[in-house]
N, CA, C and O atoms as a Tripos MOL2 file, in Angstrom:
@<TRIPOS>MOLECULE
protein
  296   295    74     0     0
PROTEIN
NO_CHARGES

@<TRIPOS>ATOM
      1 N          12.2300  -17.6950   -6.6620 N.3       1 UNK1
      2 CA         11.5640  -16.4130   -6.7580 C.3       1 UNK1
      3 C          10.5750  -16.4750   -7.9220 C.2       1 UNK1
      4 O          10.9900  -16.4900   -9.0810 O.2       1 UNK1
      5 N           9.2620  -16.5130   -7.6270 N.am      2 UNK2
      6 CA          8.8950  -16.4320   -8.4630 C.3       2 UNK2
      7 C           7.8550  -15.6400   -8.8980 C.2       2 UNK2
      8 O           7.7370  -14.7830   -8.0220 O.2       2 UNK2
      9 N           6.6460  -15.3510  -10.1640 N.am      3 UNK3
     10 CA          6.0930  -14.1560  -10.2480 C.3       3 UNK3
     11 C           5.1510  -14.1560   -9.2760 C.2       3 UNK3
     12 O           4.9490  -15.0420   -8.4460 O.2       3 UNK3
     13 N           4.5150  -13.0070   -9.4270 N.am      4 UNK4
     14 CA          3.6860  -12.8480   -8.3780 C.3       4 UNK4
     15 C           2.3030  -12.7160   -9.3410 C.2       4 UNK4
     16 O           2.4780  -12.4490  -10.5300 O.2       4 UNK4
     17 N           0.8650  -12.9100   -8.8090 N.am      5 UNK5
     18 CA         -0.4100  -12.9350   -9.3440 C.3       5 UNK5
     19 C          -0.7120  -11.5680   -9.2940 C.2       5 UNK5
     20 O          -0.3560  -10.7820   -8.4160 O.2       5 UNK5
     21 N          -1.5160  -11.2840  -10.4740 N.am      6 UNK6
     22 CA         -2.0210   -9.5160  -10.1840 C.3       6 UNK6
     23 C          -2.7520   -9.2370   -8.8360 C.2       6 UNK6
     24 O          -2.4650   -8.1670   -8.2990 O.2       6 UNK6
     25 N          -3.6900  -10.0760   -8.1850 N.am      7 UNK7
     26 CA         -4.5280   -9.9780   -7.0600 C.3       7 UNK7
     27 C          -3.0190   -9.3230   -5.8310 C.2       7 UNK7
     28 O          -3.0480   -8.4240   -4.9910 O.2       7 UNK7
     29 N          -1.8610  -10.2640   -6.2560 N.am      8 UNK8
     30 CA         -0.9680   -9.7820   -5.1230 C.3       8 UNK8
     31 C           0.1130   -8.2700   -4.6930 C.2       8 UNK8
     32 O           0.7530   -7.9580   -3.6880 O.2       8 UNK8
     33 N          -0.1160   -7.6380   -6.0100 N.am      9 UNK9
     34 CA          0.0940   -6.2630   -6.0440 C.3       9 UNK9
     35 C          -0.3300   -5.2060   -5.2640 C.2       9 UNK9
     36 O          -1.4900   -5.0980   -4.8680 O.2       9 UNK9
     37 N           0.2800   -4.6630   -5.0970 N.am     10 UNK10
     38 CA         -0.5010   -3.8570   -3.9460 C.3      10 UNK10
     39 C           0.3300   -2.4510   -4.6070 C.2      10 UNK10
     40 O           1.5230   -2.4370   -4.9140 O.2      10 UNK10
     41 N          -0.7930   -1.1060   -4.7540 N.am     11 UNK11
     42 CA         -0.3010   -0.5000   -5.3330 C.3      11 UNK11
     43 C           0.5800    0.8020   -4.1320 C.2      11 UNK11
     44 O           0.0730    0.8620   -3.0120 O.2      11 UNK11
     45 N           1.4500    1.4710   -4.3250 N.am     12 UNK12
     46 CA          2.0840    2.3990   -3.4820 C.3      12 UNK12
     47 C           1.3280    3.9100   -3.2210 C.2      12 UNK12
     48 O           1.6000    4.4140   -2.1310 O.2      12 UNK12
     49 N           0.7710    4.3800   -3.7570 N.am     13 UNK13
     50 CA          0.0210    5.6100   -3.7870 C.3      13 UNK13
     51 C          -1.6790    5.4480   -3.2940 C.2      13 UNK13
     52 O          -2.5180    5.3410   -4.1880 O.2      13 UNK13
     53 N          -2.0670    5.4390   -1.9970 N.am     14 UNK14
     54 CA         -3.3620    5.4380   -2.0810 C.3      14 UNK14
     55 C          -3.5570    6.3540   -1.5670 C.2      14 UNK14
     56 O          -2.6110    7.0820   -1.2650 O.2      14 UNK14
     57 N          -4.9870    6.7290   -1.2250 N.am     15 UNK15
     58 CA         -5.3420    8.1480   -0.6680 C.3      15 UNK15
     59 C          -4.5820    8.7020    1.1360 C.2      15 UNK15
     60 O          -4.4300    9.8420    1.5740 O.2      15 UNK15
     61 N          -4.3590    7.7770    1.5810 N.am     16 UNK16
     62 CA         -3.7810    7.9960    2.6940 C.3      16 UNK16
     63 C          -2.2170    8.8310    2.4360 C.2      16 UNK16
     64 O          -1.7850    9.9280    2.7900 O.2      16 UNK16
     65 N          -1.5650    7.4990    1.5050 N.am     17 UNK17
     66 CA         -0.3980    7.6720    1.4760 C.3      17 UNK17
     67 C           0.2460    8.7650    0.3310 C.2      17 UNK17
     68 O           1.3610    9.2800    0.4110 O.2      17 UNK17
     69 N          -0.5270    8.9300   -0.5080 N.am     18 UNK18
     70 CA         -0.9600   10.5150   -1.3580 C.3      18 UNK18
     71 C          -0.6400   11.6410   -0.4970 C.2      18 UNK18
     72 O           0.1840   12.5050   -0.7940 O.2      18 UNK18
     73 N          -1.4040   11.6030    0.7190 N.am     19 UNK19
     74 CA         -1.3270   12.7450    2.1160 C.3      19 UNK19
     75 C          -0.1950   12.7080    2.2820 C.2      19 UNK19
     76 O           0.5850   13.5970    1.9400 O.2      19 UNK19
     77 N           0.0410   11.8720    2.7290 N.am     20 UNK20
     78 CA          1.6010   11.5750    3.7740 C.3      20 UNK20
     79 C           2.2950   12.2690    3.4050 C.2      20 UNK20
     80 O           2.7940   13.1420    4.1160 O.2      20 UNK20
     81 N           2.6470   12.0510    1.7300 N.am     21 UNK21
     82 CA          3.8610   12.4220    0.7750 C.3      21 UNK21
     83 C           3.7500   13.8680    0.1060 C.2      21 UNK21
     84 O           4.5670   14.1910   -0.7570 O.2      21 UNK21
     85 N           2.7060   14.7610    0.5220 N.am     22 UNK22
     86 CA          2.7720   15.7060   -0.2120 C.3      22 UNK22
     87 C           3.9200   16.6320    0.1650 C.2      22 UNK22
     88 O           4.4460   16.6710    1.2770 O.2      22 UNK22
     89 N           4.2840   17.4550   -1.0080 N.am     23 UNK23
     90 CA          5.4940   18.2650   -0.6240 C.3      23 UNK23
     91 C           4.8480   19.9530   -1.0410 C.2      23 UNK23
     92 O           5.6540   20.8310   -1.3500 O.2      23 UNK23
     93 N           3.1860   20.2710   -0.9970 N.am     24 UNK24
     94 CA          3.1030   21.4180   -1.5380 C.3      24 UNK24
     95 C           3.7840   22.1790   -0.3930 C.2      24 UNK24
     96 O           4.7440   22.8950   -0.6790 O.2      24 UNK24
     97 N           3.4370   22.1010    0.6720 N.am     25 UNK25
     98 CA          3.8900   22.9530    2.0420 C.3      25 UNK25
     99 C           5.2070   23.8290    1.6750 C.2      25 UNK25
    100 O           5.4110   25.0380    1.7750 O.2      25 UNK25
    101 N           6.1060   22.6580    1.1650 N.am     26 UNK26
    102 CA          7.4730   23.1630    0.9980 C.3      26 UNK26
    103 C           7.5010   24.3610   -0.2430 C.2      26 UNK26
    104 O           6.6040   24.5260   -1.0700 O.2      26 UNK26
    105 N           8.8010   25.1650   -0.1410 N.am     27 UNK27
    106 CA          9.3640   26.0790   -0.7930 C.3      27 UNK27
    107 C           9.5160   25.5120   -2.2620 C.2      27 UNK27
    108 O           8.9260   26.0550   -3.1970 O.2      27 UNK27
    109 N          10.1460   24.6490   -2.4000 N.am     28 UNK28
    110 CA         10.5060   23.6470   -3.6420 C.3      28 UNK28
    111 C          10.3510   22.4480   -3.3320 C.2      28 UNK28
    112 O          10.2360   22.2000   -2.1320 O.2      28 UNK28
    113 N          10.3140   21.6110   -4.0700 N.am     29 UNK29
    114 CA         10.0370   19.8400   -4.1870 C.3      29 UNK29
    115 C          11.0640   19.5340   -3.7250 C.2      29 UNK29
    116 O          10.8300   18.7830   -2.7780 O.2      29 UNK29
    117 N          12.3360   19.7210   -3.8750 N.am     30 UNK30
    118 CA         13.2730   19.1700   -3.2540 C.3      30 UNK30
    119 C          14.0080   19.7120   -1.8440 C.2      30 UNK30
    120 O          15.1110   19.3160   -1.4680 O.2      30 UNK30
    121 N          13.2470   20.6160   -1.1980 N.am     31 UNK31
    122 CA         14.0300   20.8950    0.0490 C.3      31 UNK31
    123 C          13.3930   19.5180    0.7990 C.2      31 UNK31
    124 O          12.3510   18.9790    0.4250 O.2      31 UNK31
    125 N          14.1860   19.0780    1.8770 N.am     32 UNK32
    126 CA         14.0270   18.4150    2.6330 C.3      32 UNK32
    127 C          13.3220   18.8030    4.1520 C.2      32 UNK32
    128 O          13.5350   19.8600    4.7460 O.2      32 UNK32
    129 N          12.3500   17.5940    4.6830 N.am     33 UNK33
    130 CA         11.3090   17.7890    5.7270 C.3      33 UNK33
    131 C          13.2670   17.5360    6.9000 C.2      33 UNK33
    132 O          14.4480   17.2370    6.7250 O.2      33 UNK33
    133 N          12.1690   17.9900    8.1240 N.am     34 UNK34
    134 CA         13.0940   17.6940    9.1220 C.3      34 UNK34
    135 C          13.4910   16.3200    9.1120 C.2      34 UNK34
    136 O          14.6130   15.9170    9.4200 O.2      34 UNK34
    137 N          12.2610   15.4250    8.6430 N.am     35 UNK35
    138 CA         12.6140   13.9690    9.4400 C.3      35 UNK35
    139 C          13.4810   13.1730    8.5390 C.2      35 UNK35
    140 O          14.2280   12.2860    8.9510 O.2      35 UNK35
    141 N          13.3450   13.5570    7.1560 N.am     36 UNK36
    142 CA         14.0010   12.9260    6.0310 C.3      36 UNK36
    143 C          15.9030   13.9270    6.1670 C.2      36 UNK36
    144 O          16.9140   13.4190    5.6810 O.2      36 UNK36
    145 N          15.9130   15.0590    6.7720 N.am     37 UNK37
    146 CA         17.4120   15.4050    6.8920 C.3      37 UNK37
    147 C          17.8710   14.6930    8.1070 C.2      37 UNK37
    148 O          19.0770   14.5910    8.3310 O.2      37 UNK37
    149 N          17.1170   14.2720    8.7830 N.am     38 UNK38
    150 CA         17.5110   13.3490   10.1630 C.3      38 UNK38
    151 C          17.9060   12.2110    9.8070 C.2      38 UNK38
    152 O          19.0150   11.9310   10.2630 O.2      38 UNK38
    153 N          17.2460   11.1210    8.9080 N.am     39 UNK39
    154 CA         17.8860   10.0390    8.0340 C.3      39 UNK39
    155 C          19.5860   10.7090    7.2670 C.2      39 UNK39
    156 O          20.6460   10.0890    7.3540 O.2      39 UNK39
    157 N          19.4420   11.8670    6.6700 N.am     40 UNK40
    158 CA         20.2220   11.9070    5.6220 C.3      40 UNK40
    159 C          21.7870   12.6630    6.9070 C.2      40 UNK40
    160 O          22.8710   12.0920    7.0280 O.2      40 UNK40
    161 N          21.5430   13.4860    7.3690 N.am     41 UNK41
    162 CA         22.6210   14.0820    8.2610 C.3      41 UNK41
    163 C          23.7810   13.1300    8.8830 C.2      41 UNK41
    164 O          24.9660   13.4610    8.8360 O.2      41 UNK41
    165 N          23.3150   11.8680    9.4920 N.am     42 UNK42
    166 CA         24.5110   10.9180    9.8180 C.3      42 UNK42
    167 C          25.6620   10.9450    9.1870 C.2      42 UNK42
    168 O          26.8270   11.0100    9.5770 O.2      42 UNK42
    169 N          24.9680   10.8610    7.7430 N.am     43 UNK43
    170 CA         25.6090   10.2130    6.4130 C.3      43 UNK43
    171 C          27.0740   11.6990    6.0330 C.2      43 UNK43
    172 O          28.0890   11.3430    5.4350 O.2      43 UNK43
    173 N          26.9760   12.6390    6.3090 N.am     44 UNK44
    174 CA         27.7300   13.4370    6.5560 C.3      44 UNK44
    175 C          28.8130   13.6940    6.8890 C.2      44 UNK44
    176 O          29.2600   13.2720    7.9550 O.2      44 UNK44
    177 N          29.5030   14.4400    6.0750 N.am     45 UNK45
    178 CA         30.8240   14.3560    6.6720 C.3      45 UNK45
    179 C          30.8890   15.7210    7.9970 C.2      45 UNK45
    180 O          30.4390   16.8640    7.9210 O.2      45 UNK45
    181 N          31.5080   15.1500    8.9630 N.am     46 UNK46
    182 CA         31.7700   15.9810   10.4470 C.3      46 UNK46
    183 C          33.0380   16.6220   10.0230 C.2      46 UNK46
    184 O          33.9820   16.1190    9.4130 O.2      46 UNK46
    185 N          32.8780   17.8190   10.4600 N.am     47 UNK47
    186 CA         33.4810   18.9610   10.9810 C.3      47 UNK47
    187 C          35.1550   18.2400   11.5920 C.2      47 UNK47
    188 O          35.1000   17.2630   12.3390 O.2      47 UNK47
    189 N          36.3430   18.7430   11.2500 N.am     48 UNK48
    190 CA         36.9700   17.8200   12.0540 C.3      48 UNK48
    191 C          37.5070   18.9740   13.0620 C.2      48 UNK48
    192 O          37.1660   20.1560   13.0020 O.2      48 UNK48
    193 N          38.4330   18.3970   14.0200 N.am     49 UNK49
    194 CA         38.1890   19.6190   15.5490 C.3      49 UNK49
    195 C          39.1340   20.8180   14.7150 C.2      49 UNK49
    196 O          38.7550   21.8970   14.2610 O.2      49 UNK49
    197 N          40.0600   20.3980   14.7040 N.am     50 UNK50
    198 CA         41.0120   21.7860   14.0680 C.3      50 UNK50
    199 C          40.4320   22.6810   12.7450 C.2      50 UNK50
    200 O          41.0660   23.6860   12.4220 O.2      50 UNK50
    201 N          39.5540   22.4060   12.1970 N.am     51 UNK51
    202 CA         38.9430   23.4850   10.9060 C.3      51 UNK51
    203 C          38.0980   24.0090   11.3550 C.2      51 UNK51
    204 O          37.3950   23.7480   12.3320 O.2      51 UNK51
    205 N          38.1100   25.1050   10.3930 N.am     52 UNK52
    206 CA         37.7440   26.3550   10.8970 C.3      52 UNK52
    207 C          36.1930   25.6070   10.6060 C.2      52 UNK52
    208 O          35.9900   24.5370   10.0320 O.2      52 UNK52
    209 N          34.8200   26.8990   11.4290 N.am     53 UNK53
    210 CA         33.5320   26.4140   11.3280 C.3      53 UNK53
    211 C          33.4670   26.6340    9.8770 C.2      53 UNK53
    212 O          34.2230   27.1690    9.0670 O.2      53 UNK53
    213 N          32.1730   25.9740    9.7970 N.am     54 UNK54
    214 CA         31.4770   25.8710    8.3340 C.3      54 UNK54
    215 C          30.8480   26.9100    8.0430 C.2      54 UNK54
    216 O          30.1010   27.3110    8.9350 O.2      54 UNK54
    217 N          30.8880   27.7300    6.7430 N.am     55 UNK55
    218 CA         30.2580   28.7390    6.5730 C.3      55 UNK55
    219 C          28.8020   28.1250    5.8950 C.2      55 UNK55
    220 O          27.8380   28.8760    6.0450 O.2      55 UNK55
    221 N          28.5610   26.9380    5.2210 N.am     56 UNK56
    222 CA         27.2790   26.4120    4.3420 C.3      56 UNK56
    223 C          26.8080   25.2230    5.0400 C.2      56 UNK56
    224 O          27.4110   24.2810    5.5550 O.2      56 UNK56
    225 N          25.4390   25.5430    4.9110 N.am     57 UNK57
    226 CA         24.6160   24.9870    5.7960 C.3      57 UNK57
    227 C          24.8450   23.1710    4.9500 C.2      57 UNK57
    228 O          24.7250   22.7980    3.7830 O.2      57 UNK57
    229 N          25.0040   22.8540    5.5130 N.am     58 UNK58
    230 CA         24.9340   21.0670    4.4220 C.3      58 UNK58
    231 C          23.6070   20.3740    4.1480 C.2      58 UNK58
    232 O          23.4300   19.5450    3.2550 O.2      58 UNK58
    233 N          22.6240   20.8410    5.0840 N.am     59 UNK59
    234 CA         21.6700   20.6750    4.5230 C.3      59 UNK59
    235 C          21.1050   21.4870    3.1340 C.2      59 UNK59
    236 O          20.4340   21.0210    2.2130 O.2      59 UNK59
    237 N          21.6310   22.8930    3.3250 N.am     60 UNK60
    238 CA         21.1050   23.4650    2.3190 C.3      60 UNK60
    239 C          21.9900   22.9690    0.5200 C.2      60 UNK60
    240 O          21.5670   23.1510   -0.6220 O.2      60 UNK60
    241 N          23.3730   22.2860    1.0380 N.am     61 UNK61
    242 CA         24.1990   22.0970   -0.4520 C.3      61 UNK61
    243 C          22.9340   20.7260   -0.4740 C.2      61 UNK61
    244 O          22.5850   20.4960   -1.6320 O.2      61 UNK61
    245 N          22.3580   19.9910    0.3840 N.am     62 UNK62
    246 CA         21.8520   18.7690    0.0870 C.3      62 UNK62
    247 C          21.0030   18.9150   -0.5990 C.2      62 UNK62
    248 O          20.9410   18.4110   -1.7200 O.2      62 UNK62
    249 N          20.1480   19.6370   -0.0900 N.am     63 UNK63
    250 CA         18.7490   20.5060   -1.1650 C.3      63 UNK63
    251 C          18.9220   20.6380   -2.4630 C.2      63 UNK63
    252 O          18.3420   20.0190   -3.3550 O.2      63 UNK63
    253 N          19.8430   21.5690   -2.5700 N.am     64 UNK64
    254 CA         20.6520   22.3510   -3.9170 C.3      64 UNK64
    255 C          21.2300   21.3140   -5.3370 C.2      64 UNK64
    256 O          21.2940   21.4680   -6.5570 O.2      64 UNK64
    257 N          21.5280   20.3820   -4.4970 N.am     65 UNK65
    258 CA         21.6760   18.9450   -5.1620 C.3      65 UNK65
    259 C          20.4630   18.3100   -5.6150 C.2      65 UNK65
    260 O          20.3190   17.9550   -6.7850 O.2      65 UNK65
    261 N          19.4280   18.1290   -4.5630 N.am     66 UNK66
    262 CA         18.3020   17.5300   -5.1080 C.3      66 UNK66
    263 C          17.4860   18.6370   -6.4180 C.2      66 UNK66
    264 O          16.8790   18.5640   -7.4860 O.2      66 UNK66
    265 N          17.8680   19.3710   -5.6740 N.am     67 UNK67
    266 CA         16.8260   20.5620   -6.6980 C.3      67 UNK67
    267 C          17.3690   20.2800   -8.3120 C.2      67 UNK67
    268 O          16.5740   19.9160   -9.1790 O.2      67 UNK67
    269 N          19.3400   20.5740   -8.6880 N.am     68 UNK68
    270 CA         19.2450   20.2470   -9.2380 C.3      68 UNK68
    271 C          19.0810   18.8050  -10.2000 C.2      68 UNK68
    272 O          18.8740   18.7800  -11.4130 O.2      68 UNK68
    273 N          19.1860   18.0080   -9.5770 N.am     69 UNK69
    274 CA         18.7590   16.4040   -9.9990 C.3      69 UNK69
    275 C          17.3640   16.4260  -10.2040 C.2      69 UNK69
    276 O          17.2040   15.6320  -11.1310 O.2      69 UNK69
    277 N          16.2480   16.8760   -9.8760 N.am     70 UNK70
    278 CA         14.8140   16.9600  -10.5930 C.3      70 UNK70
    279 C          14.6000   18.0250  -11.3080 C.2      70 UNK70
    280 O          13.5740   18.0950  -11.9850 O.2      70 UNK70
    281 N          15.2210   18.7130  -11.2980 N.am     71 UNK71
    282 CA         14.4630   19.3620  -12.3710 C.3      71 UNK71
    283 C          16.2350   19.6680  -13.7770 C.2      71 UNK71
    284 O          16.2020   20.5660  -14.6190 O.2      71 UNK71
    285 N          16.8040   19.2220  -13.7070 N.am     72 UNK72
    286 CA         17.7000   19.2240  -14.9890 C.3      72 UNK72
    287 C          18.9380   20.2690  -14.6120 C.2      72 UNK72
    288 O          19.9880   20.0920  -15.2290 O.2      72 UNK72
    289 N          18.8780   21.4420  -13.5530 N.am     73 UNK73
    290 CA         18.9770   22.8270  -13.7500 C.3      73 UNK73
    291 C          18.9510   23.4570  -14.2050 C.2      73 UNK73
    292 O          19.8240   24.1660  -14.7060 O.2      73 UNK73
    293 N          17.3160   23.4640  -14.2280 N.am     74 UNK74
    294 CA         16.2910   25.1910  -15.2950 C.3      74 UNK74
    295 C          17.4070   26.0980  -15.3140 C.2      74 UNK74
    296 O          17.2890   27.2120  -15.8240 O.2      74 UNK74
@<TRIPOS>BOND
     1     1     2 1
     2     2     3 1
     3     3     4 2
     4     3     5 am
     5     5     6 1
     6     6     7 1
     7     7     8 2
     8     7     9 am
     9     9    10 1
    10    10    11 1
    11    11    12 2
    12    11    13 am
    13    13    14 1
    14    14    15 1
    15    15    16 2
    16    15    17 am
    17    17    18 1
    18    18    19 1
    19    19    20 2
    20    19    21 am
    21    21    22 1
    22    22    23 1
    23    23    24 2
    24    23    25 am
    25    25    26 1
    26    26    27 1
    27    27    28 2
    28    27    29 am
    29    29    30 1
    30    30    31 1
    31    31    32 2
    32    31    33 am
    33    33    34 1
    34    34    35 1
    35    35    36 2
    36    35    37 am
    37    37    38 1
    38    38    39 1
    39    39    40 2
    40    39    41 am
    41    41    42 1
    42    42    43 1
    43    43    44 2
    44    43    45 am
    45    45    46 1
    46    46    47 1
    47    47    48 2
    48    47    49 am
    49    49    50 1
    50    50    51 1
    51    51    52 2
    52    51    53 am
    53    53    54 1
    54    54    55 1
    55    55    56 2
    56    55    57 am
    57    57    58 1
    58    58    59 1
    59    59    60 2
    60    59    61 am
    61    61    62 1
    62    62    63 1
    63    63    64 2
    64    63    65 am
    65    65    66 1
    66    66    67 1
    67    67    68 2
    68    67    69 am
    69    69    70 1
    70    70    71 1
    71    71    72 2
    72    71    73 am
    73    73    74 1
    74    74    75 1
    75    75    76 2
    76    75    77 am
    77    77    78 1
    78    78    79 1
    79    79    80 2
    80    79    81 am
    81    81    82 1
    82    82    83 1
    83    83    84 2
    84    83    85 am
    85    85    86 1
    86    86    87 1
    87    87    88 2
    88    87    89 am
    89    89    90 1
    90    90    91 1
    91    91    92 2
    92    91    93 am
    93    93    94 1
    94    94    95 1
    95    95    96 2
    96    95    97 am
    97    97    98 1
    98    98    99 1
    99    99   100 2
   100    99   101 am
   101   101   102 1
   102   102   103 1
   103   103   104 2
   104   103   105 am
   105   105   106 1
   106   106   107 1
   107   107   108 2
   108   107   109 am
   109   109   110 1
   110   110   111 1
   111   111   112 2
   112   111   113 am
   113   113   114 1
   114   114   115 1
   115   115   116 2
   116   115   117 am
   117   117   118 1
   118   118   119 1
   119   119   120 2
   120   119   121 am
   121   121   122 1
   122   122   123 1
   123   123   124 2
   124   123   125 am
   125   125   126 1
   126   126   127 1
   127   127   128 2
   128   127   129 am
   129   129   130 1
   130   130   131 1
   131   131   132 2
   132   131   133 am
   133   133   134 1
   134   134   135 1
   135   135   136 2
   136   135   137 am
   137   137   138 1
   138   138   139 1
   139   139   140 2
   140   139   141 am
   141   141   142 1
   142   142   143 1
   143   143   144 2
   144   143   145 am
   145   145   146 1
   146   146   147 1
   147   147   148 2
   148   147   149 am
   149   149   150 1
   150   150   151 1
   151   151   152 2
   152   151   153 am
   153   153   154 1
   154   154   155 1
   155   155   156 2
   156   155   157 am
   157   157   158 1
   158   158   159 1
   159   159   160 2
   160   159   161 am
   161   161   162 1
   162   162   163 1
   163   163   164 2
   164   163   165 am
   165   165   166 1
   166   166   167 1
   167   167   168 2
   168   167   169 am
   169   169   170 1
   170   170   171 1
   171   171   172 2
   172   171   173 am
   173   173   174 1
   174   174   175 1
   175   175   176 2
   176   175   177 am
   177   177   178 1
   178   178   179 1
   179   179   180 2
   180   179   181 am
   181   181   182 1
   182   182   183 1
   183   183   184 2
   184   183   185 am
   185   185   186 1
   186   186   187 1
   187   187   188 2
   188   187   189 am
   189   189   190 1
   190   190   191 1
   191   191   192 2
   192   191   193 am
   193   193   194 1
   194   194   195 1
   195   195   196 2
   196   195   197 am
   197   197   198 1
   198   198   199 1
   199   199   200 2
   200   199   201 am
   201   201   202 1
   202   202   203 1
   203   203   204 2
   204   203   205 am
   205   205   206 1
   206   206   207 1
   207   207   208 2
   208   207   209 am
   209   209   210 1
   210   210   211 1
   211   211   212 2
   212   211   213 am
   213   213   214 1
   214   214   215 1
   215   215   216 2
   216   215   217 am
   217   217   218 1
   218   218   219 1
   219   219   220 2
   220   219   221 am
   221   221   222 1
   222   222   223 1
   223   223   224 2
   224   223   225 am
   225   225   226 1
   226   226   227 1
   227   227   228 2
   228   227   229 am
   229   229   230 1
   230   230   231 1
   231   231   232 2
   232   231   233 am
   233   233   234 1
   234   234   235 1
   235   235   236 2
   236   235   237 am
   237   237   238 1
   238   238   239 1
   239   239   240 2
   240   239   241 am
   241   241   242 1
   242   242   243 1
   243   243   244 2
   244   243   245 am
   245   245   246 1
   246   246   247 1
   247   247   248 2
   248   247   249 am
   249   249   250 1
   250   250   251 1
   251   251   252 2
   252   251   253 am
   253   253   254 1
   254   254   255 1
   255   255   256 2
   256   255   257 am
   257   257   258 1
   258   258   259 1
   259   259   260 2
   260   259   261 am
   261   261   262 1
   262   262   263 1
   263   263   264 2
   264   263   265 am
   265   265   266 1
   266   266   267 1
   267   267   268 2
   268   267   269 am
   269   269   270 1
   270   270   271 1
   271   271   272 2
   272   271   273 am
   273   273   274 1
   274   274   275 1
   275   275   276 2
   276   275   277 am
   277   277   278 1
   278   278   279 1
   279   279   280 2
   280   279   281 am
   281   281   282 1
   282   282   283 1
   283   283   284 2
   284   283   285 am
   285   285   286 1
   286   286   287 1
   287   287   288 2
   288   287   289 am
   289   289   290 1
   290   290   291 1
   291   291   292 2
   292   291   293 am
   293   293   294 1
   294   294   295 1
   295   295   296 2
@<TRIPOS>SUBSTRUCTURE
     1 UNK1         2 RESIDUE 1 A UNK
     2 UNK2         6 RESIDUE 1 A UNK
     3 UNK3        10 RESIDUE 1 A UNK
     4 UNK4        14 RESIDUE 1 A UNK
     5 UNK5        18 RESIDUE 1 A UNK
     6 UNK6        22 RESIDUE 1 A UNK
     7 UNK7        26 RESIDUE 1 A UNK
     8 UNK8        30 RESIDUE 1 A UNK
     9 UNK9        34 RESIDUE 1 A UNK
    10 UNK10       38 RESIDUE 1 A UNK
    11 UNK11       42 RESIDUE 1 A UNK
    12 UNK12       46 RESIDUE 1 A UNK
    13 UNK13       50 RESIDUE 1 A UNK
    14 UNK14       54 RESIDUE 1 A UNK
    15 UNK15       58 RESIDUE 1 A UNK
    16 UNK16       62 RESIDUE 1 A UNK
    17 UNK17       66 RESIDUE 1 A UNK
    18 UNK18       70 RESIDUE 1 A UNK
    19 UNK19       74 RESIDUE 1 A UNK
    20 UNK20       78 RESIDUE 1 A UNK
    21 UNK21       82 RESIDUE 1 A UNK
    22 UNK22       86 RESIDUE 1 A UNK
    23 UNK23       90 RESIDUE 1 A UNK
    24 UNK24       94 RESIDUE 1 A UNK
    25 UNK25       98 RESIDUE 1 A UNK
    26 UNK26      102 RESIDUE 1 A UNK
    27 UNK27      106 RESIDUE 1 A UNK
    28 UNK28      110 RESIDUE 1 A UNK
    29 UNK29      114 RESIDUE 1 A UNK
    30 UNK30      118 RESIDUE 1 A UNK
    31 UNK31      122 RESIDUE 1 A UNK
    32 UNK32      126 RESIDUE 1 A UNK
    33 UNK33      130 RESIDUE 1 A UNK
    34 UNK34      134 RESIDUE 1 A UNK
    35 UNK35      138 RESIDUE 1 A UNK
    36 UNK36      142 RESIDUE 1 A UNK
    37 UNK37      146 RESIDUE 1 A UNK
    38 UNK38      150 RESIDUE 1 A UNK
    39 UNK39      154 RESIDUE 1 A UNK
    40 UNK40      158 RESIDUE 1 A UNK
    41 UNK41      162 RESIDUE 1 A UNK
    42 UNK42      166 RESIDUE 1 A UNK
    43 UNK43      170 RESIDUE 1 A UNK
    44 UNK44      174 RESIDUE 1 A UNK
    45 UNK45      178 RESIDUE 1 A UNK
    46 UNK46      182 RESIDUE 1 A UNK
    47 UNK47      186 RESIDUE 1 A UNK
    48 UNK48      190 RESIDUE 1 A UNK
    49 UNK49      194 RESIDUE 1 A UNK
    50 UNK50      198 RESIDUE 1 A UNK
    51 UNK51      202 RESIDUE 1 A UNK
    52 UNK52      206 RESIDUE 1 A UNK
    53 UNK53      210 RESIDUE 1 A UNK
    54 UNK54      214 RESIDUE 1 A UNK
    55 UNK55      218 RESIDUE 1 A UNK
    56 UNK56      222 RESIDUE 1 A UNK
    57 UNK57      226 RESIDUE 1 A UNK
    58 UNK58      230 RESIDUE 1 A UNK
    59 UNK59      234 RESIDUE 1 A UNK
    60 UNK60      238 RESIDUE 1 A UNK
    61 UNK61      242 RESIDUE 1 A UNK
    62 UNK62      246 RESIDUE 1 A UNK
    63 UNK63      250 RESIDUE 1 A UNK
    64 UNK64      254 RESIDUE 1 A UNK
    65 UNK65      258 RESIDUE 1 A UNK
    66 UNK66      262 RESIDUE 1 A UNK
    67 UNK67      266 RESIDUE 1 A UNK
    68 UNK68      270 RESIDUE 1 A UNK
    69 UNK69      274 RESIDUE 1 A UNK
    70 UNK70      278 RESIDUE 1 A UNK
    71 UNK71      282 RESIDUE 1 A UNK
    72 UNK72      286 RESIDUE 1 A UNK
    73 UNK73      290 RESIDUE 1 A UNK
    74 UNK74      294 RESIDUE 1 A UNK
């Protein structure tokens, strides 16, 4: 493994990908797009048959988590 030359860098943020990633749309920085809770939802723990339904949305404790992990909890 070895280093790599500056020419071979390639940087992550260009004007395209600037677009892609914006999150003004959203409510807060950390609520999640549909497609990124579609990655994250698998990962979830299921409902098992005998308990009662869920009263909290799990996406929304997922949010609530991210929210507080960026910003400290203002």
């Amino acid at each position: 493994m070895g280093l790599r030359e500056p020419d071979e860098i390639k940087m992550a943020w260009t004007e395209i990908t600037r677009a892609q990633y914006r999150r003004d749309d959203l409510k807060y920085a950390s609520d999640l797009r549909d497609a990124e809770w579609a990655l994250i939802a698998p990962l979830m723990p299921e409902r098992k048959r005998l308990e009662r339904p869920r009263r909290t949305d799990l996406r929304r404790v997922m949010e609530a988590i991210l929210y507080i992990v960026t910003t400290g909890c203002q």
